[in-house]
Structure formats: structure tokens, C-alpha cells
C-alpha positions, -999 to 999 in steps of 0.1 A, spaced: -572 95 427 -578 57 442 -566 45 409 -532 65 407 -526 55 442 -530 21 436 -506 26 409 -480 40 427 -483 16 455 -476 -14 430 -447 6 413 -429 7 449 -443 -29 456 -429 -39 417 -397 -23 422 -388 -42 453 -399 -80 443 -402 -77 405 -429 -95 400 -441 -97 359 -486 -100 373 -479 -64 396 -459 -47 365 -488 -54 344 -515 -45 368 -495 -16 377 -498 -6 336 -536 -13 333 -545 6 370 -521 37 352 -542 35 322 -577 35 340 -569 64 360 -555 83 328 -591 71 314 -610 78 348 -592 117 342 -599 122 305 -637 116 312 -639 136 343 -624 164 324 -647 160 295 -674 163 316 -667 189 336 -658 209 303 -692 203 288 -712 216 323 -691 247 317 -697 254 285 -738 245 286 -733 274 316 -713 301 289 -738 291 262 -768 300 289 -750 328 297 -744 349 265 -777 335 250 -795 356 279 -770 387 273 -776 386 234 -814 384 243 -809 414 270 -790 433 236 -817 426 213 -846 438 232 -821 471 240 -819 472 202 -853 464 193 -864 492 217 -839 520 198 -850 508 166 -887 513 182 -880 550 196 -866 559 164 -893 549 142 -920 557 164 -919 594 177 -948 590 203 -921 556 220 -892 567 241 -873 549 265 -877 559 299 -855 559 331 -879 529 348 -874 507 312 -837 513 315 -837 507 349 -853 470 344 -826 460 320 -798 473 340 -817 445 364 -823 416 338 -781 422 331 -775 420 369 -794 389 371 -779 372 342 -740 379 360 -759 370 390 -766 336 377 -733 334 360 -714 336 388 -737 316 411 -734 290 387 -694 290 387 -690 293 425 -718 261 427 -694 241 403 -662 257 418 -677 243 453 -687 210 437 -654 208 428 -637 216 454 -659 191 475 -648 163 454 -613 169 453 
């Protein structure tokens, strides 16, 4: 933000003295905040895709034990799935969207902070 200012300010100081050194810092202060916004960008895509990549590792984990425990009742006729086992992954996939969107409103707020 401090560097596309800056720019600006020597644009309007440039196009009232023309001065060749201010044209040229102008350039270079344009580049480094174009810079400065491609990293900051990058970064911020990479926290939010570690956060997606938590997220559906933990919901295919929550499928495969639902899956595994099927495959269990089926095969096993003395194994059934009961109300209380069904009732702990309805809570284990409301904790994982719990997290989830904990973890986007902390970066949203982060953001928004720094902005």
C-alpha cells in the first residue's frame, strides 16, 4: 500500500517538474509494490490451501471409518452400527466444519486487520 502511494505521489510530483531521477524511481517503487502484491498473494493462497488440504483429509478420514464400519456390519453379523456410534461421527463431521470455518473467519479477520 506504502509502495503504491509512494508511487502515485511521484507520478503527480513527475508530472509537474519532469524530472528524469523521480520518473525512474516512480518505475522501480511501481514495480516493488507489484512484487510486494504477487508475494503477499502467494502466500496467502498457500495458508488457504494447507487449510482445504486439512480439511478434506479429516472428511475423507471421517468417510473411511463410516465405510470401514459398513464393510464391518456386513461381514460380521454379531457388529452393527448403533445410534451412539452414529451419533459420534455426526460430531467428528461437525467438528471438522467447526474448524473449517474457524480457520477461515481467523484468516478472513487477519486479513481484514491488515488491510
Amino acid at each position: 500500500i506504502l509502495l503504491a502511494a509512494l508511487t502515485t505521489l511521484l507520478i503527480a510530483v513527475n508530472t509537474k517538474h519532469s524530472i528524469f531521477i523521480v520518473s525512474v524511481i516512480a518505475m522501480t517503487t511501481s514495480a516493488l509494490a507489484g512484487v510486494a502484491s504477487q508475494l503477499l498473494s502467494t502466500f496467502m493462497y498457500q495458508e488457504r490451501m494447507i487449510m482445504d488440504i486439512a480439511t478434506t483429509c479429516a472428511l475423507r478420514e471421517l468417510a473411511h471409518s463410516i465405510t470401514m464400519a459398513k464393510k464391518k456390519e456386513e461381514d460380521d453379523n454379531a457388529y452393527e452400527i448403533k445410534l451412539d456410534k452414529i451419533d459420534s461421527y455426526q460430531e467428528r463431521y461437525q467438528e471438522i466444519l467447526n474448524t473449517a470455518n474457524g480457520q477461515w473467519q481467523k484468516n478472513f479477520q487477519n486479513n481484514k486487520i491488515k488491510k
